[in-house]
PyMOL Python script that loads the backbone (N, CA, C, O; Angstrom):
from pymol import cmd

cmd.read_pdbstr("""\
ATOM      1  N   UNK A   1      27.160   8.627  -3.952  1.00  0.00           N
ATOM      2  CA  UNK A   1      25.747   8.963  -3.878  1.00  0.00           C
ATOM      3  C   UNK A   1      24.936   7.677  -3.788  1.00  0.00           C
ATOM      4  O   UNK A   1      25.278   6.634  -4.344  1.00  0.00           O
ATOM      5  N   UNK A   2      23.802   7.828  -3.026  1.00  0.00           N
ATOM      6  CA  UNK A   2      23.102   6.437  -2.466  1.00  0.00           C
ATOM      7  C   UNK A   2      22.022   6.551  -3.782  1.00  0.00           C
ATOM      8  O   UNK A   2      21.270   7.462  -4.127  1.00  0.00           O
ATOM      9  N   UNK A   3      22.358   4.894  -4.490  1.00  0.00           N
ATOM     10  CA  UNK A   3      21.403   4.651  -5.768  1.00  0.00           C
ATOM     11  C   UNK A   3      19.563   4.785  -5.112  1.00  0.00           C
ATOM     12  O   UNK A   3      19.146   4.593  -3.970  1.00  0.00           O
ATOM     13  N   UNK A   4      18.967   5.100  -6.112  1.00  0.00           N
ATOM     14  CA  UNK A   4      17.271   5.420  -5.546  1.00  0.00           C
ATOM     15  C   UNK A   4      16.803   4.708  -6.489  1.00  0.00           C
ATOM     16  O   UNK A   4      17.161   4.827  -7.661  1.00  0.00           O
ATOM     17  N   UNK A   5      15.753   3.699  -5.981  1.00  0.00           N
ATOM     18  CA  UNK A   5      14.691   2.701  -6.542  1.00  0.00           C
ATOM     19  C   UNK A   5      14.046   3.629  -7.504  1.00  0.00           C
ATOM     20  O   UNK A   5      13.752   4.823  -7.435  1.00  0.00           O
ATOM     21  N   UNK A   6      13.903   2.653  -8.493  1.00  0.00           N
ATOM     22  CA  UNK A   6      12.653   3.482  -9.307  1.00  0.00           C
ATOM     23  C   UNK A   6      11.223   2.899  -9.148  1.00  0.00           C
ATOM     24  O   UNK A   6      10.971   1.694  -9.143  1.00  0.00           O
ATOM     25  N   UNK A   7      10.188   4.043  -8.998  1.00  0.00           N
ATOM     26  CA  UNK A   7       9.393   4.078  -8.470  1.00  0.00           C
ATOM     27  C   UNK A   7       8.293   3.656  -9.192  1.00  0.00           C
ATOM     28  O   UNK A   7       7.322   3.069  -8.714  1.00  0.00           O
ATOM     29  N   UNK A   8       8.452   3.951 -10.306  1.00  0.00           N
ATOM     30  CA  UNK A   8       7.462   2.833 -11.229  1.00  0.00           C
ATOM     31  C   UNK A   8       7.461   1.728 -11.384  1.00  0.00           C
ATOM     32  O   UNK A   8       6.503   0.967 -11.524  1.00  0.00           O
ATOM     33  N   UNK A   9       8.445   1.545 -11.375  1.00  0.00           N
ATOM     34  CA  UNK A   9       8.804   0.305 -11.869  1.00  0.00           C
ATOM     35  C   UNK A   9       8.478  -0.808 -10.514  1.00  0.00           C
ATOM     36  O   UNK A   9       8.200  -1.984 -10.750  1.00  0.00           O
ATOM     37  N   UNK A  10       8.548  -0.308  -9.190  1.00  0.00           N
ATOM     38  CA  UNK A  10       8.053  -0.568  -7.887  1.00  0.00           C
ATOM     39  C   UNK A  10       7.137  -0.780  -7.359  1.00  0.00           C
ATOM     40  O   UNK A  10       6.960  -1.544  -6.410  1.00  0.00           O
ATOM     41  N   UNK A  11       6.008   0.236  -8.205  1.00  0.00           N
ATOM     42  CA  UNK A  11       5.081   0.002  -8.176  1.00  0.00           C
ATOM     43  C   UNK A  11       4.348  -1.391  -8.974  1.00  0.00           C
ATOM     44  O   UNK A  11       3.344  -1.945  -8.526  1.00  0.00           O
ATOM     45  N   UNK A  12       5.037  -1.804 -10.181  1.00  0.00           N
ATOM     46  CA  UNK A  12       4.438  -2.978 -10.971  1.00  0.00           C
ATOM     47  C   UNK A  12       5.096  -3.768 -10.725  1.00  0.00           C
ATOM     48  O   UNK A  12       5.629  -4.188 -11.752  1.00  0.00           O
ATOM     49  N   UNK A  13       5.533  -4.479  -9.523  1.00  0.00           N
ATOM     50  CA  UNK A  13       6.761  -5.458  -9.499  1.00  0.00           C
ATOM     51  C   UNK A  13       6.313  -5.860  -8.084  1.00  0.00           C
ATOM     52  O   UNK A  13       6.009  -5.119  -7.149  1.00  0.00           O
ATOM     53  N   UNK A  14       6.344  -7.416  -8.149  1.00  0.00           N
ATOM     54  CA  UNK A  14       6.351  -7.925  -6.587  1.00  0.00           C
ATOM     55  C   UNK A  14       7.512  -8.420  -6.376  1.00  0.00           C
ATOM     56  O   UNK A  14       7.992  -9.217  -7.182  1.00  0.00           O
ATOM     57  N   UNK A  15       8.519  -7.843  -4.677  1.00  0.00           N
ATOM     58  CA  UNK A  15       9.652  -9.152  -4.780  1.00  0.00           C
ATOM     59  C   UNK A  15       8.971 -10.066  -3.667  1.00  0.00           C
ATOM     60  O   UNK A  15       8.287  -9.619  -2.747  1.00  0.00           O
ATOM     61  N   UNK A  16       9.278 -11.503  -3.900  1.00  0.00           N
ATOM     62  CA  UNK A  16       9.395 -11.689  -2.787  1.00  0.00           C
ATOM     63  C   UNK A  16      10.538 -12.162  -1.518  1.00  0.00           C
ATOM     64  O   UNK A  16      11.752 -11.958  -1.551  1.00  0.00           O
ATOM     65  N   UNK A  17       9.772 -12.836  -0.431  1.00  0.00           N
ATOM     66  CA  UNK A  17      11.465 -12.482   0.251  1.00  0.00           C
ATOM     67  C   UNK A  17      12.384 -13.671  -0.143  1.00  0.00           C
ATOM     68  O   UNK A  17      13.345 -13.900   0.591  1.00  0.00           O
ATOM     69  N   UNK A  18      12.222 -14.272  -0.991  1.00  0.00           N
ATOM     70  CA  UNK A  18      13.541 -14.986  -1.700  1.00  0.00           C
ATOM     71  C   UNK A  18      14.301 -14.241  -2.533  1.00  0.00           C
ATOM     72  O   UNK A  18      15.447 -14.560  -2.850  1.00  0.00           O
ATOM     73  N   UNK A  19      13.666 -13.138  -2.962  1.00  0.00           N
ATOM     74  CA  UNK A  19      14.010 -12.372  -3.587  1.00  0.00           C
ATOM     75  C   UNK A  19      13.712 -12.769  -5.468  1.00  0.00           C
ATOM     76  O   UNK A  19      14.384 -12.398  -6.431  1.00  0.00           O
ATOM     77  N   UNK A  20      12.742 -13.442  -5.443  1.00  0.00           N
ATOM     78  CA  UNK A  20      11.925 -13.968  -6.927  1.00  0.00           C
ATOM     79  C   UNK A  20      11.098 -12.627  -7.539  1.00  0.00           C
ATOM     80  O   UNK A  20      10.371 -12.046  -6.733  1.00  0.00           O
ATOM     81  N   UNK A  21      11.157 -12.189  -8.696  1.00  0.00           N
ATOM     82  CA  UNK A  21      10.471 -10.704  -9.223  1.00  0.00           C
ATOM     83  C   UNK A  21       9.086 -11.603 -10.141  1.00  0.00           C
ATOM     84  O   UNK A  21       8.920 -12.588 -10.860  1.00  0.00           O
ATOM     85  N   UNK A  22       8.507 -10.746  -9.667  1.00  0.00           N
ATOM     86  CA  UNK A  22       6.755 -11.599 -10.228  1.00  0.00           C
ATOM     87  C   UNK A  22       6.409 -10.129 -11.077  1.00  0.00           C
ATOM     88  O   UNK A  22       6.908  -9.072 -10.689  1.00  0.00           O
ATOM     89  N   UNK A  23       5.613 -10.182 -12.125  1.00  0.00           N
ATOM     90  CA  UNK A  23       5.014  -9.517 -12.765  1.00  0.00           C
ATOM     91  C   UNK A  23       3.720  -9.480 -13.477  1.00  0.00           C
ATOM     92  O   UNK A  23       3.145 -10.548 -13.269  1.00  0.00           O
ATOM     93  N   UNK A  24       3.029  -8.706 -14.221  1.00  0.00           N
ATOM     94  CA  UNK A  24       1.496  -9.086 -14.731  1.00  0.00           C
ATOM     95  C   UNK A  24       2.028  -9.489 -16.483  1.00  0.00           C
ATOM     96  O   UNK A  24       3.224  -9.238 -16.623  1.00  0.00           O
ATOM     97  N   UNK A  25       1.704  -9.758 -17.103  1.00  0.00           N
ATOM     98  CA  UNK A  25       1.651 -10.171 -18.358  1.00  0.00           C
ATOM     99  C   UNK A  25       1.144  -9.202 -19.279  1.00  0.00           C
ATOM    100  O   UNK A  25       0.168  -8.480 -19.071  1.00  0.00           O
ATOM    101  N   UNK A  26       1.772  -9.218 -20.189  1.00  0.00           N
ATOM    102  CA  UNK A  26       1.572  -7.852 -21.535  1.00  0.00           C
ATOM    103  C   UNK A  26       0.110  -8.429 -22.112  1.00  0.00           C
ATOM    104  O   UNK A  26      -0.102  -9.635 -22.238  1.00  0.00           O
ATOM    105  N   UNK A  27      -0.579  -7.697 -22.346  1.00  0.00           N
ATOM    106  CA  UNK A  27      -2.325  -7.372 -23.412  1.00  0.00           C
ATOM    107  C   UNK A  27      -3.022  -8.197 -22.794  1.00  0.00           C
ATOM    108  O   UNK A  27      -3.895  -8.763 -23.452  1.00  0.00           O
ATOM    109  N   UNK A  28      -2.938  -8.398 -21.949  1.00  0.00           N
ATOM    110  CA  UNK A  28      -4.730  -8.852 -20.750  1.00  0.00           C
ATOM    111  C   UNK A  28      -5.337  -8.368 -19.690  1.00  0.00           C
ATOM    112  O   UNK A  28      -5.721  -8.920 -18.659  1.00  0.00           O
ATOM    113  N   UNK A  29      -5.390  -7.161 -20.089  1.00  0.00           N
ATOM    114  CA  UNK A  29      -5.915  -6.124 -19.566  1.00  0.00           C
ATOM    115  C   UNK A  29      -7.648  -6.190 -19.577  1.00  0.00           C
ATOM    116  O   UNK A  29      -8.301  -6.631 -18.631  1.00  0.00           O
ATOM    117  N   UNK A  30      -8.274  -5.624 -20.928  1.00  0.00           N
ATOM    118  CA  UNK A  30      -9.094  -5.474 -21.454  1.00  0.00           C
ATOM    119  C   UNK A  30      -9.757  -6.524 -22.294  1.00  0.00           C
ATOM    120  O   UNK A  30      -9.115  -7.572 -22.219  1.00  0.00           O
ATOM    121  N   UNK A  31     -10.808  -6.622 -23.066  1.00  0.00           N
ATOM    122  CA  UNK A  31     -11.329  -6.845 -23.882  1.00  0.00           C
ATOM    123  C   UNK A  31     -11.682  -8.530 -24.064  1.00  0.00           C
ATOM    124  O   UNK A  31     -11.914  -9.143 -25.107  1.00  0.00           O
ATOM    125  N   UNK A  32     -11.640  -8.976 -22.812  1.00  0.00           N
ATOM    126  CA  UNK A  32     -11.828 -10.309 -22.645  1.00  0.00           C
ATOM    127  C   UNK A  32     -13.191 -11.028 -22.111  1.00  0.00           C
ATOM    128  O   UNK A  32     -13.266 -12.043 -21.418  1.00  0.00           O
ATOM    129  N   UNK A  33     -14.045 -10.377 -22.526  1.00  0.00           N
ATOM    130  CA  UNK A  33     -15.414 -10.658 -22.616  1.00  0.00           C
ATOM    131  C   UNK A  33     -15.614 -11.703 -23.161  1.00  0.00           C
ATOM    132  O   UNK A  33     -16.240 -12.546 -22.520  1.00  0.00           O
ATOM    133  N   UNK A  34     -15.103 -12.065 -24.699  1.00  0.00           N
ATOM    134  CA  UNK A  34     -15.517 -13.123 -25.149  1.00  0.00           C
ATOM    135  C   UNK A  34     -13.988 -14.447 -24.967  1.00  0.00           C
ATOM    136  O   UNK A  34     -13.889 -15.425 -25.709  1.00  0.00           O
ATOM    137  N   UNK A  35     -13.273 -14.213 -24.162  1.00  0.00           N
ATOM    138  CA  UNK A  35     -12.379 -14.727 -24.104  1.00  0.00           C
ATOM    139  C   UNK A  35     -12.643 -16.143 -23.072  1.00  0.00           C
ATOM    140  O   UNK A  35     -13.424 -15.898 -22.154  1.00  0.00           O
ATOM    141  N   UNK A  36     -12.113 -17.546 -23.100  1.00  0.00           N
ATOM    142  CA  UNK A  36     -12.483 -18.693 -22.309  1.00  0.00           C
ATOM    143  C   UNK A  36     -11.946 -18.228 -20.769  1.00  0.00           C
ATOM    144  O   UNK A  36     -10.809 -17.852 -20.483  1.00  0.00           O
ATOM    145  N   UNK A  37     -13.295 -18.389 -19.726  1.00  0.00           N
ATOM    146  CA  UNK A  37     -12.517 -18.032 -18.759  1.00  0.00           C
ATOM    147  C   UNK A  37     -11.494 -18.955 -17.702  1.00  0.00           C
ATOM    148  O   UNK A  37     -11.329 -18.840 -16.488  1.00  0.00           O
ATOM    149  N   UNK A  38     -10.843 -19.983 -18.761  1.00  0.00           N
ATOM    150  CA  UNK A  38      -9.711 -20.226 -17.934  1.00  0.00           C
ATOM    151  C   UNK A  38      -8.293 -19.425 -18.429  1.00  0.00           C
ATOM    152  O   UNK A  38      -7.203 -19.316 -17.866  1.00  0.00           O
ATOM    153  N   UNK A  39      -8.732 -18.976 -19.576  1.00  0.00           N
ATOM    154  CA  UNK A  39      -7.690 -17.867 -20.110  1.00  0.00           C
ATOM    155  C   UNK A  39      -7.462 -16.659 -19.265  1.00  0.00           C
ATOM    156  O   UNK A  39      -6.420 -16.308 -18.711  1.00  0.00           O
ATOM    157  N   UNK A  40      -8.931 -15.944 -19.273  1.00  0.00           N
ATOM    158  CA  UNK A  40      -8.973 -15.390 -17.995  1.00  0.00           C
ATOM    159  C   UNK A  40      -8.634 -15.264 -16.828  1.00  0.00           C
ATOM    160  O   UNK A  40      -8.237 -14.185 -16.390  1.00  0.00           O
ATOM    161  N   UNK A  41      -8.739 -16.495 -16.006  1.00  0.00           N
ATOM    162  CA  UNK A  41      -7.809 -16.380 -14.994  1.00  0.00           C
ATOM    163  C   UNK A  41      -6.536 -16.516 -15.031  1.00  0.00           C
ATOM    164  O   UNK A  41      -5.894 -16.036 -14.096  1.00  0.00           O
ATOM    165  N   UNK A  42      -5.894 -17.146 -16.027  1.00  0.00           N
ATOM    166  CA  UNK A  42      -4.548 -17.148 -16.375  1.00  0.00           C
ATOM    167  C   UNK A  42      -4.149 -15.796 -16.413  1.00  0.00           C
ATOM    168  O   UNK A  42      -3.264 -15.381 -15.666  1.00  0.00           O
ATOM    169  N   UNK A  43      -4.770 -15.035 -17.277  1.00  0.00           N
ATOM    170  CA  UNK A  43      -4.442 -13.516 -17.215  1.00  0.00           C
ATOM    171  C   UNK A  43      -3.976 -12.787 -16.044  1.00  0.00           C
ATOM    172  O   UNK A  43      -2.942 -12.118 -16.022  1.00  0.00           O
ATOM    173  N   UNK A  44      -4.800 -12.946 -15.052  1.00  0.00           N
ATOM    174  CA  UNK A  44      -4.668 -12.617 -13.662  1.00  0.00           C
ATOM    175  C   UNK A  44      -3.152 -13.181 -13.399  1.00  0.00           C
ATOM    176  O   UNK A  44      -2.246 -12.370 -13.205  1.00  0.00           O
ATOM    177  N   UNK A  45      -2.932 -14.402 -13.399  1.00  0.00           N
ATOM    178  CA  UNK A  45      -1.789 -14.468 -12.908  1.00  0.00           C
ATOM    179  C   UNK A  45      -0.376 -13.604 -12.934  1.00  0.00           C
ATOM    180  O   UNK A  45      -0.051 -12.847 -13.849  1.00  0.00           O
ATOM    181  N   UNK A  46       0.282 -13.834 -11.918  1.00  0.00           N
ATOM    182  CA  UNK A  46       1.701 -12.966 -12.475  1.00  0.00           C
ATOM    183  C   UNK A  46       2.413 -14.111 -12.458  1.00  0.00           C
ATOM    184  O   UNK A  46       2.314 -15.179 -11.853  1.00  0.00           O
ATOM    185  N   UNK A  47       3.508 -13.437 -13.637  1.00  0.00           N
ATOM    186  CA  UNK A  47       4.623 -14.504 -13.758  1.00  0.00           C
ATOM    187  C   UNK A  47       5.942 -13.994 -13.266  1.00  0.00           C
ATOM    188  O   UNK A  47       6.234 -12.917 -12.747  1.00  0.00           O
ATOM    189  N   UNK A  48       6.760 -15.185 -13.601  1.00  0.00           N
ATOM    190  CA  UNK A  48       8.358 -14.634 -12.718  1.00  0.00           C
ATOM    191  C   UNK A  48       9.094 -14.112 -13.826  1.00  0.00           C
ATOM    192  O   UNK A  48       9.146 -14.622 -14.945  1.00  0.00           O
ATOM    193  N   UNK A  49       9.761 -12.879 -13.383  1.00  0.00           N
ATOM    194  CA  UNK A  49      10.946 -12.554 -14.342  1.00  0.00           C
ATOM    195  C   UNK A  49      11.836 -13.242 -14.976  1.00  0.00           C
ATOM    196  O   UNK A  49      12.581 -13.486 -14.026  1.00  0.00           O
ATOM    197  N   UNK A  50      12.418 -13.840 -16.050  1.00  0.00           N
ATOM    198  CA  UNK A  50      13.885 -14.903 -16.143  1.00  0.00           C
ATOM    199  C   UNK A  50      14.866 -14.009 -16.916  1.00  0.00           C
ATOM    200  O   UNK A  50      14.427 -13.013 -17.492  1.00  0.00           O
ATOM    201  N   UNK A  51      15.861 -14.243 -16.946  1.00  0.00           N
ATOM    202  CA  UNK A  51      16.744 -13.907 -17.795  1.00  0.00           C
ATOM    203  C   UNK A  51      17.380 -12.388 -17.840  1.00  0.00           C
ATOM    204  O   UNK A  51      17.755 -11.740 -16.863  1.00  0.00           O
ATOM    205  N   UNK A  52      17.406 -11.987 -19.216  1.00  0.00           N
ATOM    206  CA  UNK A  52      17.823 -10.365 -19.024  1.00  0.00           C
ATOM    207  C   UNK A  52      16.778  -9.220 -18.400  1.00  0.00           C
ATOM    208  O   UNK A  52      17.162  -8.153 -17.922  1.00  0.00           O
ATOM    209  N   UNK A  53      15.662  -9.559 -18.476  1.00  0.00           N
ATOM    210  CA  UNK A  53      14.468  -8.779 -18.147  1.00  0.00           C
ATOM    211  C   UNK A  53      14.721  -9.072 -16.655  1.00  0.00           C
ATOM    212  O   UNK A  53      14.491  -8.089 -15.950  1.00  0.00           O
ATOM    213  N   UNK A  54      15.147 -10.204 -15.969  1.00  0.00           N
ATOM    214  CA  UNK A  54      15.335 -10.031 -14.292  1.00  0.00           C
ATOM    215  C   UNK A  54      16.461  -9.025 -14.323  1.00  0.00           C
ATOM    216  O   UNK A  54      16.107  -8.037 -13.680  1.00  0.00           O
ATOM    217  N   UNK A  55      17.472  -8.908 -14.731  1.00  0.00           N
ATOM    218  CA  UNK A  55      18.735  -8.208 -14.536  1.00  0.00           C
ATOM    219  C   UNK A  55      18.509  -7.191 -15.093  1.00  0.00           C
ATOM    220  O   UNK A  55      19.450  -6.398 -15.135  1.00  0.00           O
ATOM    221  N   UNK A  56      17.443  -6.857 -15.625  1.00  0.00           N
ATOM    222  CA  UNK A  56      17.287  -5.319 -15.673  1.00  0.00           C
ATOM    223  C   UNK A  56      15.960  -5.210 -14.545  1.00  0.00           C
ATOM    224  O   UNK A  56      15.730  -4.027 -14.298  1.00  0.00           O
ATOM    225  N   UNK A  57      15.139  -6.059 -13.887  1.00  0.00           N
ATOM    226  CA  UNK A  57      14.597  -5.655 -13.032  1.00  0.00           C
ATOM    227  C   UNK A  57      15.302  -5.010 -11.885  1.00  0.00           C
ATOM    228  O   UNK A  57      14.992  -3.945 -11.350  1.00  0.00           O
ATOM    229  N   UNK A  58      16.276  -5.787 -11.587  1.00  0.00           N
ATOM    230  CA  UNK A  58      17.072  -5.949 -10.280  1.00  0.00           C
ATOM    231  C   UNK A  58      18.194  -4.727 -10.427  1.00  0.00           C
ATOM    232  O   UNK A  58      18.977  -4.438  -9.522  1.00  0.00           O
ATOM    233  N   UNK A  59      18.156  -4.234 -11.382  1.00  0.00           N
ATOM    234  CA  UNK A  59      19.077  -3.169 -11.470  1.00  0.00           C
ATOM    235  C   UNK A  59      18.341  -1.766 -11.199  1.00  0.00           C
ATOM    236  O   UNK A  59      18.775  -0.731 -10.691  1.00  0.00           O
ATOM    237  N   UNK A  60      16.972  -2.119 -11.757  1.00  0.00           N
ATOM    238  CA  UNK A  60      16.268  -0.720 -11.228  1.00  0.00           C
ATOM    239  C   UNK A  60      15.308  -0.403 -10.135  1.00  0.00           C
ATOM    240  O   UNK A  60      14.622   0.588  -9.881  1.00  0.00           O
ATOM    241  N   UNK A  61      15.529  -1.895  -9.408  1.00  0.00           N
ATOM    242  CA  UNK A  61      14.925  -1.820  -8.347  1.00  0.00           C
ATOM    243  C   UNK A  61      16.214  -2.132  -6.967  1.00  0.00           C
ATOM    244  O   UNK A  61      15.915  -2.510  -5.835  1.00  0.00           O
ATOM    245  N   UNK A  62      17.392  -1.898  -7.377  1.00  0.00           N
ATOM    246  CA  UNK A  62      18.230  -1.636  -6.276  1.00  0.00           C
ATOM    247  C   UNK A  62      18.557  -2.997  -5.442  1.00  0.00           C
ATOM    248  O   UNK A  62      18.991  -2.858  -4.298  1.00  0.00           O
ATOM    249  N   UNK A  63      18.359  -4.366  -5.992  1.00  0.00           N
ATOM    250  CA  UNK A  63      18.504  -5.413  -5.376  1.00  0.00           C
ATOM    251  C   UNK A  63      19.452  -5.977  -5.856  1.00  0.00           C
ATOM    252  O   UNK A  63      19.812  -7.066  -5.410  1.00  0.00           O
TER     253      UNK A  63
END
""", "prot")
cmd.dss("prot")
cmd.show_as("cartoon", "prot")
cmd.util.cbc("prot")
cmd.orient("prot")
């Protein structure tokens, strides 16, 4: 049976074509009104997957 991407997880995940997994960062979402805005834009950033959290990316995204 042909494995199927998961689709959430697809949705919050960039690859790119090196095949590097980028993501958004946990609790900087909200509430950063009074927060410095170079923190702020840091927030924005995505970071790269490392370690076991890549190998469980890559397992549920079929790569």
């Amino acid at each position: 049976m042909k494995a199927k991407t998961h689709k959430a997880t697809a949705k919050r995940v960039k690859v790119t074509a090196a095949g590097r997994i980028f993501h958004r960062r946990a609790n900087r979402q909200h509430k950063l009104t009074k927060v410095r805005p170079s923190y702020r834009r840091e927030a924005e950033r995505l970071v790269e997957a490392r370690g076991a959290e890549r190998k469980r990316l890559r397992r549920l995204l079929n790569i």
